[in-house]
C-alpha positions in Angstrom: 0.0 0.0 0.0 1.2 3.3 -1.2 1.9 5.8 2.2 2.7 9.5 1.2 6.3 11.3 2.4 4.3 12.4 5.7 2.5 9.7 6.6 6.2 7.8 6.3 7.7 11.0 8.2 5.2 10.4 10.8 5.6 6.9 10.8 9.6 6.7 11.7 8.5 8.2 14.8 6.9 5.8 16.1 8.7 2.7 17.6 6.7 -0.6 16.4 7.6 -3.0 19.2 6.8 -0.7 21.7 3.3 -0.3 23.5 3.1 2.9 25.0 1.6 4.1 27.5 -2.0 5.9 27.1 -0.5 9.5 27.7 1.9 9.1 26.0 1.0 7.5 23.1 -1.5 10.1 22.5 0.9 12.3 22.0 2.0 10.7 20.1 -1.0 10.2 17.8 -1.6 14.1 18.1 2.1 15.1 17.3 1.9 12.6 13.7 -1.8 13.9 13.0 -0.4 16.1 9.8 -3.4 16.8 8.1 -4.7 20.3 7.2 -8.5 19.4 8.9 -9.0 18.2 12.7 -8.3 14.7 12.7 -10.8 12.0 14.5 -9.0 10.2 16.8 -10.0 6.2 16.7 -9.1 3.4 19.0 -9.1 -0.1 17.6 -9.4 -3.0 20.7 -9.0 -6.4 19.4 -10.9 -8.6 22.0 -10.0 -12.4 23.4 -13.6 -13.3 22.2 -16.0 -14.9 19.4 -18.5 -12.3 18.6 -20.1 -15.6 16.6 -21.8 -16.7 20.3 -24.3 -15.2 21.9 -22.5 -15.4 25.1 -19.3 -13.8 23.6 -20.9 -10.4 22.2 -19.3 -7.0 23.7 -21.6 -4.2 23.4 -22.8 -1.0 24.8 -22.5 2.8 25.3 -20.7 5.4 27.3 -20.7 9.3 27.1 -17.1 10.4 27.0 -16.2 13.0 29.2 -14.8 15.8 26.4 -17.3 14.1 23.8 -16.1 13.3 20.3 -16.1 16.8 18.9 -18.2 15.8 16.2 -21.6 17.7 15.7 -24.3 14.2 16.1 -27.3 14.5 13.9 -30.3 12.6 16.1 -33.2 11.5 14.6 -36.3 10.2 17.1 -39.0 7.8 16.5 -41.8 9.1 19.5 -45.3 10.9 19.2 -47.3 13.0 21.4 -45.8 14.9 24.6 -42.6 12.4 24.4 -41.9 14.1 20.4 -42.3 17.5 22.1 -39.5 16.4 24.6 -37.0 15.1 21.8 -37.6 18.4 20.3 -37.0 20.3 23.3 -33.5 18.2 23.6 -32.5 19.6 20.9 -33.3 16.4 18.3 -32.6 17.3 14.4 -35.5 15.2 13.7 -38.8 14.1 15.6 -41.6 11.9 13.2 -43.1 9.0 13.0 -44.3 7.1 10.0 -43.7 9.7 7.9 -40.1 9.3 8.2 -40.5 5.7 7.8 -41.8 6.7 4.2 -38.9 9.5 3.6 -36.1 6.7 4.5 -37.8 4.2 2.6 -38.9 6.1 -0.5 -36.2 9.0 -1.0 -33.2 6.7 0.5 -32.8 9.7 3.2 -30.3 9.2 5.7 -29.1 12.8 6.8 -28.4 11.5 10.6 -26.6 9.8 12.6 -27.9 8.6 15.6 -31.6 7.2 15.3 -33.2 7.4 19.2 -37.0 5.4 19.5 -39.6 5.0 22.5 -40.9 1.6 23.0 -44.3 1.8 21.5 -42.7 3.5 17.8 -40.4 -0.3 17.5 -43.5 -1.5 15.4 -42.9 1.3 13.0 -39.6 1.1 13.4 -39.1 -2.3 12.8 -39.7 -2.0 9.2 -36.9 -0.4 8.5 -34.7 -3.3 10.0 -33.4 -3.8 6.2 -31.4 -0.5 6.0 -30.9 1.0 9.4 -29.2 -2.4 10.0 -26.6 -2.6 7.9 -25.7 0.9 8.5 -25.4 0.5 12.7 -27.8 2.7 13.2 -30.8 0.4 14.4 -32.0 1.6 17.8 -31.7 -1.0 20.4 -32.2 -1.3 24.1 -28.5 -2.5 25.0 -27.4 0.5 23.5 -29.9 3.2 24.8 -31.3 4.1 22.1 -34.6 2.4 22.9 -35.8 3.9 25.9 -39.3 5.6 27.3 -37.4 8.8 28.1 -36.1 10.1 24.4 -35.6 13.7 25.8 -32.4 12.0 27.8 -31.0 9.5 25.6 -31.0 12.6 22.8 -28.9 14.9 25.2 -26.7 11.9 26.0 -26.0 11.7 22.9 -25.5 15.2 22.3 -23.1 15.7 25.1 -20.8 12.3 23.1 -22.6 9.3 24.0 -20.9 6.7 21.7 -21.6 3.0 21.1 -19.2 0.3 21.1 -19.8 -3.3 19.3 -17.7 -6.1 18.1 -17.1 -6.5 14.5 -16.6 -9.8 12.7 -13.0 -10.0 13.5 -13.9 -9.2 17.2 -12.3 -6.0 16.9 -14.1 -2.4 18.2 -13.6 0.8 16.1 -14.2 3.6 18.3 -13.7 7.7 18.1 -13.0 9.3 21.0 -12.6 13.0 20.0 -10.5 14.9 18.0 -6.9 15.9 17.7 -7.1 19.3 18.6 -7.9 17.9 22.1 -4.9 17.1 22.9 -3.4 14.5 24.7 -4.9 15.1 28.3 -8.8 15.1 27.5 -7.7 12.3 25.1 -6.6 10.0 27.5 -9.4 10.9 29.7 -12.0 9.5 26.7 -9.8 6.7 26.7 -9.5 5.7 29.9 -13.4 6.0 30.1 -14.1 3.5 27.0 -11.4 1.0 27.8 -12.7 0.9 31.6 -16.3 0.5 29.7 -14.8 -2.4 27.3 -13.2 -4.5 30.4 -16.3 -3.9 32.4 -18.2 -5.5 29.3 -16.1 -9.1 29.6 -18.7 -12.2 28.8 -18.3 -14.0 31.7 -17.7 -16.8 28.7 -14.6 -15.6 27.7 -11.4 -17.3 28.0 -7.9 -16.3 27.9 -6.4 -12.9 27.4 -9.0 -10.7 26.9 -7.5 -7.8 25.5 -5.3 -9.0 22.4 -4.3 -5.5 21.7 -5.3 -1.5 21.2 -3.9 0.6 18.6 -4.7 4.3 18.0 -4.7 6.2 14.9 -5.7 9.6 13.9 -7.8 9.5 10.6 -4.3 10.2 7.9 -2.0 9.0 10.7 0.1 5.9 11.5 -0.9 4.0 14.5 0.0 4.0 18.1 0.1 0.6 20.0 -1.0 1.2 23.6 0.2 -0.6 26.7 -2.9 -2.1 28.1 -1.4 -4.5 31.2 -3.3 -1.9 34.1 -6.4 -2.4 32.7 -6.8 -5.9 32.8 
């Protein structure tokens, strides 16, 4: 794979066999983020688990301290007094089955977190097919499905993310932005690793935490040192 001069710049230095520790490799991530925009910072945690067993899924959410620094578009499924809520939350969006029909007809999908009280599932169950695929199904383990909308929207607002195994077992999470800086960094780190080892199936076996790189979004990655977790 072809790596531009500054990516390789960036790269050399960064020591390989070393695992840093979370402060430090921040820094690190911040001080090789060379881009002209604000990087997103991203942690990738390969797990000791098989997300192919029930028993072995790792999945939930967490609001991050500094949140992610990215602006969350929320869309809610609710009606009545509980739509008047989201709104006053400050939800982008606020419907029922008439933004069933918009996401199904015009292929809309200007959001990015979809929020939906108990009784709108039914509705919102039909769009299964295409919110699924995308990650942005509501569920209950995540929040997201919940009688009061009005507080998972400003969760979400203030950087609630969600964390789930992919099919490797890996997690791909951001947690904020490089003009940050290392300190409130390592603070959103700290606060989704603890979240992650909190989350162990009681069916795993073995290490549980293979290993943690971070990257910024054009930037090589940082292997961190994650021994005091565990």
């Amino acid at each position: 794979m072809f790596r531009g001069k500054k990516y390789q710049d960036s790269a050399k230095q960064i020591d390989k066999n070393i695992q840093y520790e979370p402060a430090e490799g921040l820094a690190l991530v911040c001080k090789t983020a060379t881009a002209k925009f604000d990087e997103t910072v991203e942690l990738h945690v390969k797990l000791g688990v098989d997300s192919r067993h029930a028993d072995q899924q790792v999945r939930g959410a967490i609001v991050l301290p500094h949140g992610t620094g990215k602006t969350v578009r929320v869309l809610v499924f609710a009606k009545a007094d509980k739509a008047e809520a989201a709104k006053a939350a400050g939800a982008d969006y606020v419907g029922e089955m008439d933004l069933v029909e918009k996401i199904q007809k015009e292929n809309w999908f200007d959001f990015d977190v979809v929020v939906a009280s108990p009784d709108m599932m039914g509705v919102v169950g039909r769009l299964g097919k295409v919110l699924g695929p995308k990650g942005l199904m509501p569920s209950p383990k995540a929040g997201t499905v919940t009688p009061d909308v009005a507080k998972a929207v400003q969760e979400v607002k203030a950087g609630k993310i969600e964390y789930r195994l992919d099919k490797t077992n890996i997690i791909h999470c951001p947690i904020g932005k490089v003009s940050f800086g290392p300190e409130k960094l390592t603070e959103n780190y700290n606060t989704l690793m603890g979240a992650i080892v909190k989350a162990k199936p009681a069916a795993a076996k073995g290490q549980y935490i293979r290993s943690c790189v971070a990257a910024a979004t054009m930037g090589p990655g940082v292997r961190m040192n994650t021994a005091k977790l565990v």
